[in-house]
VMD Tcl script that draws the C-alpha trace (Angstrom):
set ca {
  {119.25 88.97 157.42}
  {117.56 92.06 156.72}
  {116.09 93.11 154.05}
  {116.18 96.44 152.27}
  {113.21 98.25 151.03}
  {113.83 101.06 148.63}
  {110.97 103.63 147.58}
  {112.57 104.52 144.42}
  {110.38 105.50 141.59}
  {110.78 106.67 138.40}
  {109.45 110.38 137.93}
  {106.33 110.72 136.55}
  {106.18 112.50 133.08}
  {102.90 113.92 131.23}
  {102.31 112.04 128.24}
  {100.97 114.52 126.43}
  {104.37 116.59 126.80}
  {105.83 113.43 125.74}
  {104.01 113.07 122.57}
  {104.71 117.02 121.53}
  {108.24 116.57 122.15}
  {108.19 113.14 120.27}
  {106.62 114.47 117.29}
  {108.53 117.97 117.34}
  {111.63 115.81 116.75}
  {109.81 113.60 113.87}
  {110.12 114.30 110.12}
  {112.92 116.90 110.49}
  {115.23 114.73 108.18}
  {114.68 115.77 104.47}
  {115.03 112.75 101.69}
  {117.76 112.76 99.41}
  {117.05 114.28 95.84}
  {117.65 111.03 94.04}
  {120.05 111.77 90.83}
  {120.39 108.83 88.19}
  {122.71 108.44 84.75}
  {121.68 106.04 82.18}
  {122.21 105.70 78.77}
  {120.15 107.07 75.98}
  {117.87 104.01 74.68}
  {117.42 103.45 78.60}
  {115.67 106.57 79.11}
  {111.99 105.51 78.04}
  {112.04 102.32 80.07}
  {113.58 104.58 83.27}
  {111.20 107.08 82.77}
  {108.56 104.90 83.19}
  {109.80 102.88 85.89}
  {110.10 106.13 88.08}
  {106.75 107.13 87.70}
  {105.39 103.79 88.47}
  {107.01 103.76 91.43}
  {106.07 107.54 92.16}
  {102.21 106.66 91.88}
  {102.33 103.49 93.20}
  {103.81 104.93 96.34}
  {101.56 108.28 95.93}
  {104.61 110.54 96.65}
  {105.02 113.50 94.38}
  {108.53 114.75 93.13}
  {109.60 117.75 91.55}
  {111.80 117.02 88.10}
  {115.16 118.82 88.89}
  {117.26 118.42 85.81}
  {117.31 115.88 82.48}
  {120.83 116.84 81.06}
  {121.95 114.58 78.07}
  {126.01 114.73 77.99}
  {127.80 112.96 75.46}
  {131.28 110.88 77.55}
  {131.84 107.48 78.55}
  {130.70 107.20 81.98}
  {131.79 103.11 82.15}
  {129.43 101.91 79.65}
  {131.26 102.76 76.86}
  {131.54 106.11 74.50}
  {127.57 107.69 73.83}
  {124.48 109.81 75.15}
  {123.98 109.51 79.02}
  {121.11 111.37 80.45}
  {121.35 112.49 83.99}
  {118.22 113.17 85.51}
  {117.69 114.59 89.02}
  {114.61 114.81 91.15}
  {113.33 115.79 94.50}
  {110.00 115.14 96.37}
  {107.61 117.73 97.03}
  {106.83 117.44 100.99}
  {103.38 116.40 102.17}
  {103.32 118.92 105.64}
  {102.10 122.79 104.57}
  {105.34 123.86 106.69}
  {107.59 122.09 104.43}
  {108.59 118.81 106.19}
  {107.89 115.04 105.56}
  {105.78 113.46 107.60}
  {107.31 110.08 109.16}
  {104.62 107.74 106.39}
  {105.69 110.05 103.84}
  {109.42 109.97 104.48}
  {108.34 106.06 104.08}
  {106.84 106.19 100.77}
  {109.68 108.21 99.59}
  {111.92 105.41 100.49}
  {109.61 102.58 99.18}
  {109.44 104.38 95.72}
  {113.40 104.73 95.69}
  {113.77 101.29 95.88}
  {110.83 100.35 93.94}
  {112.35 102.12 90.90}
  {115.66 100.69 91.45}
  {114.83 97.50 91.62}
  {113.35 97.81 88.63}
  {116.10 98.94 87.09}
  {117.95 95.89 88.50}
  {115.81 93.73 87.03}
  {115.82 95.39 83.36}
  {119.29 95.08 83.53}
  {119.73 98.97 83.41}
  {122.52 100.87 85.14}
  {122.70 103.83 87.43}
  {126.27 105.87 86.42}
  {125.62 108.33 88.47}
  {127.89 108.78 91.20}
  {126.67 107.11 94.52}
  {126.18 109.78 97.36}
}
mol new
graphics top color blue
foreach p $ca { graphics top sphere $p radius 0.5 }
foreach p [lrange $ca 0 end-1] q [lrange $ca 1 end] { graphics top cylinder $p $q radius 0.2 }
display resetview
């Protein structure tokens, strides 16, 4: 028997090129600009519960819209308010860091479970 001795070796990379390329690639994705629907009496309790979750998560957001439209958008004939929000990126150049982009997250489902557990729903359509 013989035995075979290969010299293979993987090639060797700077790290520090590594890292730059890493983190040019990081953060490029944007968070959704959460939109909810609720009804009327809901909106005081919602309101709340957003910004709770906002400073507990210390992201900020930008209100985008609070329209009140009168329809029956499956829980029953009344006053829905739909109210739409994006947040404000923590990176001068306009991107989310990868902690931020995080947060975001954590505060998106921080409010809605919150919601979930008041027994509120979300008639806006899912994206």
């Amino acid at each position: 028997m013989s035995s075979i001795s290969s010299s293979l070796s993987a090639p060797q990379l700077d790290p520090d090129t590594q890292v730059r390329a890493v983190r040019s690639s990081e953060a490029q994705a944007k968070p959704t600009s959460p939109q909810f629907t609720i009804k009327q009496e809901d909106l005081a309790d919602v309101m709340d519960f957003f910004y709770d979750a906002v400073s507990w998560n210390r992201v900020k957001v930008k209100l985008e819209f609070n329209q009140a439209t009168v329809n029956d958008f499956g829980g029953g004939h009344g006053t829905y308010h739909t109210v739409k929000f994006s947040f404000i990126p923590d990176r001068a150049d306009g991107t989310f860091s990868p902690d931020y982009l995080d947060k975001t997250e954590r505060a998106t489902l921080m409010f809605e479970g919150r919601m979930r557990s008041a027994g509120i729903t979300n008639y806006a359509p899912v994206e």
